[in-house]
C-alpha positions in Angstrom: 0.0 0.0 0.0 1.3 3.4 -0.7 2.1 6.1 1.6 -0.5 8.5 0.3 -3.7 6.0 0.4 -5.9 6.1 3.3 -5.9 2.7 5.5 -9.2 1.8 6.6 -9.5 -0.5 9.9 -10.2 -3.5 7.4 -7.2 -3.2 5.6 -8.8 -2.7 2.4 -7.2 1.2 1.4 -10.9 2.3 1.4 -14.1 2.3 3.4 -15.1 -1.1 2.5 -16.4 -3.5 4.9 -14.4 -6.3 4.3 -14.1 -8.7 7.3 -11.0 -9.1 9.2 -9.3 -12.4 9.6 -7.4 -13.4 12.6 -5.8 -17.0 12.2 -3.3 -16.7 14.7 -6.6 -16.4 17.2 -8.3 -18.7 15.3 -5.4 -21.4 15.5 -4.8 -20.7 19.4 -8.4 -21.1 19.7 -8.3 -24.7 18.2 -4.7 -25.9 19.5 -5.3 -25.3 22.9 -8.9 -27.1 23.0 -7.2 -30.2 20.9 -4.2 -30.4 22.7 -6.0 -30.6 25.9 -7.5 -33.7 23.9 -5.2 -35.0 23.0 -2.7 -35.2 26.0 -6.2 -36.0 28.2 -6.7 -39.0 26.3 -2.7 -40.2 25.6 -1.4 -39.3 28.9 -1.7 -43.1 30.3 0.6 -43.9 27.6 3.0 -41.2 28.1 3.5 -41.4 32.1 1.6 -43.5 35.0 1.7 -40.2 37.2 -1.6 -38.9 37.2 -0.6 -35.8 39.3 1.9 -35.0 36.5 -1.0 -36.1 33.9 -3.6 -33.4 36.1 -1.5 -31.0 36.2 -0.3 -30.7 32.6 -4.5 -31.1 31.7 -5.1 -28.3 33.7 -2.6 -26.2 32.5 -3.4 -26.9 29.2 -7.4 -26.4 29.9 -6.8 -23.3 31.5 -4.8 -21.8 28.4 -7.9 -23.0 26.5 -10.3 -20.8 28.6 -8.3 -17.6 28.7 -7.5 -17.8 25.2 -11.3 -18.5 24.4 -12.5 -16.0 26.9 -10.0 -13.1 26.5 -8.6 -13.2 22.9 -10.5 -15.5 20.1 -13.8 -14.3 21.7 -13.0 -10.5 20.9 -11.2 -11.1 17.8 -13.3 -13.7 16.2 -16.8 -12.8 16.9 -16.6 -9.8 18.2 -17.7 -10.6 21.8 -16.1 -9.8 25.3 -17.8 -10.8 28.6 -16.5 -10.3 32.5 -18.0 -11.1 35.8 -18.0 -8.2 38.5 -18.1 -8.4 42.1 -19.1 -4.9 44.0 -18.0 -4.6 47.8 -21.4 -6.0 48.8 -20.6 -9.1 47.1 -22.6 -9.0 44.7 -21.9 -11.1 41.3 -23.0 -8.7 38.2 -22.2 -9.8 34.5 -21.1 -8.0 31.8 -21.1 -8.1 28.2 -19.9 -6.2 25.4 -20.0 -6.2 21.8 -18.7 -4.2 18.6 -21.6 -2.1 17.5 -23.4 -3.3 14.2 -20.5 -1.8 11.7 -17.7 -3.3 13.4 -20.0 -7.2 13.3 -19.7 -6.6 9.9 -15.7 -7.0 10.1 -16.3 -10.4 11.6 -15.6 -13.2 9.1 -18.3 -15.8 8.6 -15.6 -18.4 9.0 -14.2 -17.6 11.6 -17.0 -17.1 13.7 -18.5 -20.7 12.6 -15.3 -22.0 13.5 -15.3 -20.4 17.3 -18.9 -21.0 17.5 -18.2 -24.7 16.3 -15.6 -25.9 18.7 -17.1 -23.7 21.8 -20.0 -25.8 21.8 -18.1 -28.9 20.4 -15.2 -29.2 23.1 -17.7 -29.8 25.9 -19.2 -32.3 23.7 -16.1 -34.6 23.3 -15.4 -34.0 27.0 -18.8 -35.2 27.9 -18.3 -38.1 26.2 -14.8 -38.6 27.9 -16.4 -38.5 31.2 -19.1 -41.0 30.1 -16.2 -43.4 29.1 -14.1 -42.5 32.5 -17.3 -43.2 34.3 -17.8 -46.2 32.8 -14.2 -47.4 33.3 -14.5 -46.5 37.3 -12.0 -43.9 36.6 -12.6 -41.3 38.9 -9.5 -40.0 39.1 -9.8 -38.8 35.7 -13.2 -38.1 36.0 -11.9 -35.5 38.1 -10.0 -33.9 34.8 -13.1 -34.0 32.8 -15.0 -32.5 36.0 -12.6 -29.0 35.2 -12.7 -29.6 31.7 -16.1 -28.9 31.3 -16.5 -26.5 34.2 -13.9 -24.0 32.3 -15.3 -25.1 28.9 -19.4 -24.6 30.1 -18.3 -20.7 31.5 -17.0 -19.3 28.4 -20.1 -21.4 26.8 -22.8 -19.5 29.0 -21.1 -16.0 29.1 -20.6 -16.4 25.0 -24.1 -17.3 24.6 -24.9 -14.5 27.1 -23.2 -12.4 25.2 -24.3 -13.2 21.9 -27.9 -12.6 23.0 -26.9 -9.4 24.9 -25.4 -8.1 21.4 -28.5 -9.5 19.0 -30.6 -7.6 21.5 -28.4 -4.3 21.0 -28.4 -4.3 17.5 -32.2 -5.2 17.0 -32.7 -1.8 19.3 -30.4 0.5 17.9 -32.2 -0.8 14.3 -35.4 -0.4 15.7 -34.5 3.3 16.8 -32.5 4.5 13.7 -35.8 3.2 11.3 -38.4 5.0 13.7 -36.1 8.3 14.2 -36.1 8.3 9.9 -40.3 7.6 10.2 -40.4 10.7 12.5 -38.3 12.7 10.2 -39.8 11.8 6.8 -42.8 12.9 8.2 -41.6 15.9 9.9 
């Protein structure tokens, strides 16, 4: 791009409204959720020590969550939720959301990919509990346990969030098309 052309926040040298793509997000986003996979699942075949085995889950599961929650979320849909506790103690959440220009940024793929495996991972994890269970392995039952407790909270504050921002959108539309009714009859 030239030194004299204007640069427009979607990298197209105009005002376009192209959508933005992120795949080092996108890739973290993935990676961290299969990797946690895949070590969950091959970690008996690795090394006997389940502490070592927990640990390195957990780690793993944790990168997942605050990747999910504090980077692919924002970059890849768009989406940003918290959890606030005031001095009384009381739990308030929060959501945010690019206004309806800056959705239009997100890319279609990327957001079917996040939507995809946020709703997927818990899925598979479910299922590995199911086969733990049945196995009377309750040790790492006990790793599926925090798997789906960190997966589940970035599912409910996503979906939160998602509806929190359709619900936005559908009243800043509903205002800007009844403010242009007043006017055009004005």
């Amino acid at each position: 791009m030239a030194a004299d052309q204007p640069s427009s926040p979607t990298g197209d040298g105009g005002g376009g409204s192209v959508s933005q793509t992120h795949p080092l997000a996108a890739a973290c986003h993935v990676v961290f959720k299969i990797l946690a996979l895949v070590v969950y699942i091959t970690c008996e075949w690795i090394n006997s020590d389940f502490v070592l085995n927990f640990v390195t889950c957990v780690v793993l599961l944790a990168a997942d969550f605050w990747t999910c929650k504090n980077v692919s979320g924002r970059l890849l849909v768009g989406l940003r939720y918290w959890n606030e506790i005031d001095d009384a103690g009381v739990s308030t959440w929060r959501f945010e959301s690019r206004d309806a220009e800056g959705m239009k940024l997100v890319s279609p793929q990327e957001s079917r990919l996040f939507w995809l495996t946020l709703y997927g991972a818990p899925a598979v994890w479910l299922g590995l509990g199911l086969i733990a269970l049945a196995r009377f392995s309750l040790d790492y039952l006990l790793i599926v346990f925090v798997a789906l407790v960190l997966n589940m909270a970035n599912v409910v504050g996503y979906t939160k969030c998602s509806k929190d921002a359709r619900a936005n959108i559908s009243s800043f539309a509903r205002t800007t098309i009844m403010s242009s009714i007043v006017h055009s009859m004005v």
